[in-house]
C-alpha positions, 0 to 999 in steps of 0.5 A, a space after each residue: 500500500 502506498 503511503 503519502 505525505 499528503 493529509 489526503 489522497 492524492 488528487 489533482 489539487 496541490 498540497 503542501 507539507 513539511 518535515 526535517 528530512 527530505 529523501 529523494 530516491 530510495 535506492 540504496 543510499 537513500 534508505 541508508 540515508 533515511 535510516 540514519 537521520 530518522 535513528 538520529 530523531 528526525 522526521 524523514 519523509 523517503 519518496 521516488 518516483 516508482 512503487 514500492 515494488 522497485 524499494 531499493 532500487 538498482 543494488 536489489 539487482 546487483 550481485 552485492 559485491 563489496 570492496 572490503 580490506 584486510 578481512 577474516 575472509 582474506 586472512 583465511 584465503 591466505 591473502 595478504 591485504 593492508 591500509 596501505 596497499 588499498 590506498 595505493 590501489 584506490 589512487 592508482 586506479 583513480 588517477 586524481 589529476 583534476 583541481 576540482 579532485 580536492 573532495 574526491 580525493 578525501 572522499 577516497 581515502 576516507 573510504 578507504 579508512 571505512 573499508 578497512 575499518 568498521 565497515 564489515 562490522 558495522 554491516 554484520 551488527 545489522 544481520 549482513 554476512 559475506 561468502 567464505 570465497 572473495 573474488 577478484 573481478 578487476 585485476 588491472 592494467 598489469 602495473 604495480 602503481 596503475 589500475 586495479 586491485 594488487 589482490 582479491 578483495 570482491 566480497 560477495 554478500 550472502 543474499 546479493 544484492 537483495 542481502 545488501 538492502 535488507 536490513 537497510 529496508 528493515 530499518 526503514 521500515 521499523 520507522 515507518 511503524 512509529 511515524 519516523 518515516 513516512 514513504 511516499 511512493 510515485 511522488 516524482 521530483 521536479 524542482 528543489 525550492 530554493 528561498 534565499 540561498 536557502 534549500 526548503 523543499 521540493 515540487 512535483 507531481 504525483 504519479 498514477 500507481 502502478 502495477 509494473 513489475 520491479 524494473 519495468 517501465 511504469 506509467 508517467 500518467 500525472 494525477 496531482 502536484 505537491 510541494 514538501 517543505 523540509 530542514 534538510 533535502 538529501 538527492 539520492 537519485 542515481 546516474 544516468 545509465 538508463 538514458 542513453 542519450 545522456 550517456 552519450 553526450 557526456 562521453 569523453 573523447 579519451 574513450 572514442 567515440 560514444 557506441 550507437 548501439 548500447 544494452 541497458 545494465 539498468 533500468 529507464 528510471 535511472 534517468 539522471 533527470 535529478 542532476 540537471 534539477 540539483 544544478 538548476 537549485 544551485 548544486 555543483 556538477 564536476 567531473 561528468 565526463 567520467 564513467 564507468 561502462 563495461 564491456 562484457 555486455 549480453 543481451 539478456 533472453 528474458 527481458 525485465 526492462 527495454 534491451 536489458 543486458 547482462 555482464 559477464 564477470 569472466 574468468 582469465 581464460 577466454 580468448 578476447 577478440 574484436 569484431 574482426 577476429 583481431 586478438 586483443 592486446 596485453 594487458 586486455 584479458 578478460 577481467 583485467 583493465 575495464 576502461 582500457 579495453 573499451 578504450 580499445 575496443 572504440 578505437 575498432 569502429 565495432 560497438 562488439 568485440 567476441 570472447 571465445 573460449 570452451 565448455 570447460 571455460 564457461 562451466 567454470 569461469 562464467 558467471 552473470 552479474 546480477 541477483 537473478 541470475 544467481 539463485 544459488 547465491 540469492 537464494 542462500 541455497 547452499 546445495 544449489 551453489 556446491 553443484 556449482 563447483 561439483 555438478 555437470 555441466 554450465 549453472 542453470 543461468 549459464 545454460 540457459 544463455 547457451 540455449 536461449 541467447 542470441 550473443 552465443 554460438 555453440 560449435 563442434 569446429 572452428 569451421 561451424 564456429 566462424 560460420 556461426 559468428 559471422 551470422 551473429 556478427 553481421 557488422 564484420 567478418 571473421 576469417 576461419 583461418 586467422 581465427 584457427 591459427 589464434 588458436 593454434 598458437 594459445 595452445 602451443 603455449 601449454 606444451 610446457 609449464 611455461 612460455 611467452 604467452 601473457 594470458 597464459 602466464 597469468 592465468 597459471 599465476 591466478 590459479 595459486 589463489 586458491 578462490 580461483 583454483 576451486 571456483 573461477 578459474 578452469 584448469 589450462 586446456 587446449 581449446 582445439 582439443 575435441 575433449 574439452 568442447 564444444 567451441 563457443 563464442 560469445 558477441 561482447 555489447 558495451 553495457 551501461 553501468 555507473 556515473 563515477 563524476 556527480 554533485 560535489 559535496 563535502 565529506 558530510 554530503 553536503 552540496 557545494 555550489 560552484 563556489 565552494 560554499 555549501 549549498 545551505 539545505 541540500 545534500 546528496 548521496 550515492 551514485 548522484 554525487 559520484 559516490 562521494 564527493 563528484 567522484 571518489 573513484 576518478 577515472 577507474 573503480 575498483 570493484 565491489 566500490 559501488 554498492 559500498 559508495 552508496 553506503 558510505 556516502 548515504 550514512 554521511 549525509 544521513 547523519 551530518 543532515 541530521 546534526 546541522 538541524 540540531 
């Protein structure tokens, strides 16, 4: 059931009430940060623009990855992580070189202090575990001091994405049961009232209810108007992944140029529309040109939301080439350096590049972000996730591509697989026999437990991690050898994914104008400000960062929003 903030329902008439806090977006960081505020006694209205269905927003999707240091979960793994080697990771992958960097970088390193601190224990006091096996999803650009975690650090949440919001909604929700909270759902932003330099409220309308399963685009039909006058009004919208167009036009000319054809990792309610209305209230936008899209996309077989994709969180093995069968250059293996392969990957003419591996790669390596296509893991079902590591066959989720995805191609021999990719593929032409000798010459590479073949080195060092010996990584094969076949290929889309610049804020997310000066009453949180700051990762992430920024930086305005009405 919907809840207003109207003393009423909602009509065509306006209407007009106040509270201390103001939450637009209830993502993750927006329920982080109304659970704050409301834990430090203030009144907090939470309202989005879609239904209840879609409470906790794009992280209920996610794969509820976490960038955590140091941790119990490493020490048992035998990894040897610090402070210290975190920080440098996290400014090697940044690369601050910006005047306008001056928050980012302290936003950085303060989360970086929170990873490596009170972080996990702050979330497990609140019912959150993590699984025993921690990843490693961005390894790098293969240089000590340049992008990329020196050692794993992904800790996947026990639940995914859902496990990561839960006991965010159930604190919410708590609140709500004594009046603390008050949920107004369709209740769509469309102006931030500003008196005399002074934040007050919102304006917008109010949307028809809506039926529209979570993450399916849902009716726009107006009912009414309101305005919300508030002490404090927290932005906690998201980016722009889901409009395109926007994606398009702030694309940086370092990247090339922008794909004409893009899957969607989000849905079309992550429209950015909330950053133009913040600017407009006198916020401070930089950095926009940095972002964060991945290349691994796949068009998903059965849609939630228009031209849903997934990503591949791959395994070292595949051989990645480009449309035109063209093998990619080191250090561009897959799961490495996400920005610098699609920067390479524009530089082709192509918006698709191919993975092409065996069925003993993709029983191993494959897996699919996501919360809905991890079962296993969503599901806390802990024989559904052994028969990961000891069933037949691909996941039920990686099968189910295999039959059903129009990306996949399926063969016994090169032959067939060529054929296949080019039928896929129609924008360029693969060569059977380049491709063959590609081939060929990656397997001459496994004659010896040694050789000059960059991938295959490090796909031999990768495998003393013991995580990726038992779970991730396929033992090295042959790829031309008939016993670990068939032979696949797999048509790379770039996916839409993170806004990494966004509205400056201090280190209690409060927003600056362009100034310097906050912007009195206004804070934002969340993907919106960059995570922290305008951008706390700078030009690269490290994985596991986004959901983690939405926590941290949702706690900060929370709690600094509700200690400046004291």
């Amino acid at each position: 059931m919907v809840t207003s903030p109207h003393p009423g329902p909602a009509s065509q008439s306006s209407s007009t009430t106040a509270t201390d806090v103001l939450v637009v977006g209830h993502g993750l960081a927006g329920l982080v940060a109304a659970a704050e505020a409301a834990d430090a006694g203030r009144r907090v209205v939470l309202l989005d623009q879609e239904g209840e269905q879609s409470l906790g927003g794009q992280a209920h999707w996610s794969l509820g990855g976490l960038f955590l240091v140091d941790t119990p979960e490493q020490r048992r793994m035998g990894i040897k992580d610090s402070h210290e080697l975190a920080l440098a990771d996290w400014l090697g992958s940044a690369q601050f070189d910006r005047e306008e960097d001056r928050w980012p970088r302290a936003w950085a390193e303060a989360y970086v202090d929170f990873a490596a601190g009170e972080k996990r224990a702050w979330l497990r006091g609140m019912g959150h575990r993590v699984f025993p096996v921690v990843g490693w999803a961005e390894r790098g650009d293969g240089r000590a001091d340049g992008h990329g975690n020196s050692v794993p650090r992904f800790h996947l949440t026990w639940g995914t994405g859902p496990g990561v919001v839960a006991p965010f909604e159930r604190r919410v929700r708590e609140h709500v049961e004594t009046g603390r909270i008050v949920l107004a759902f369709r209740h769509r932003v469309d102006e931030i009232v500003v008196d005399q330099g002074t934040v007050t409220g919102v304006r917008g309308v109010v949307l028809a209810p809506t039926a529209a399963p979570r993450g399916v685009a849902s009716t726009r039909t107006v009912l009414g108007d309101f305005e919300l006058s508030a002490a404090a009004v927290i932005v906690c919208s998201g980016g722009i992944g889901g409009n395109h167009d926007l994606v398009r036009k702030a694309w940086p000319a370092r990247l090339g140029t922008p794909p004409a054809t893009m899957v969607a990792g989000v849905p079309a309610h992550v429209d950015g529309r909330m950053v133009a209305i913040s600017t407009d209230a006198g916020a401070h936008l930089i950095n926009p040109d940095r972002m964060w899209h991945y290349v691994e996309g796949i068009r998903n077989w059965d849609p939630v939301w228009e031209n849903h994709g997934i990503r591949i969180l791959p395994g070292p093995s595949s051989l990645w080439v480009d449309a035109e069968g063209n093998r990619l250059p080191a250090p561009l293996y897959p799961g490495f350096d996400t920005l610098g392969t699609l920067k390479h990957l524009r530089g082709t003419g192509y918006d698709y590049s191919w993975f092409v591996l065996t069925r003993k790669v993709i029983e191993k390596e494959f897996a699919l972000s996501g919360s809905e296509q991890n079962p296993d893991l969503t599901e806390k079902d802990v024989r559904l996730l052994l028969s990961r590591v000891t069933g037949d066959g691909p996941p039920a989720p990686i099968q189910a591509f295999l039959d059903h995805g129009e990306d996949f191609v399926v063969a016994d021999d090169v032959a067939g697989l060529v054929a296949g990719m080019n039928k896929v593929g129609t924008d360029a032409t693969i060569d059977e026999a380049r491709l063959r000798a590609l081939l060929e010459a990656r397997d001459r590479q496994l004659d010896n437990p040694y050789g000059k073949d960059a991938q295959v080195t490090f796909l031999r060092s990768h495998r003393q991690h013991r995580g990726d010996k038992i779970v991730r990584t396929a033992r090295p094969h042959k790829f031309l050898d008939p016993r670990n076949g068939p032979l696949i290929a797999v048509r790379l889309n770039v996916l839409t994914r993170k806004t990494l610049g966004g509205l400056e804020t201090d280190l209690g997310g409060r927003c600056l104008t362009s100034t310097g000066e906050p912007l009195r009453g206004l804070y934002a949180a969340g993907e919106v400000s960059g995570f922290g700051g305008g951008g706390m990762m700078g030009y690269n992430a490290l994985e596991g960062t986004f959901l983690g920024g939405c926590l941290f930086s949702g706690r900060a305005a929370g709690r600094a929003a509700a200690a400046d009405l004291a």
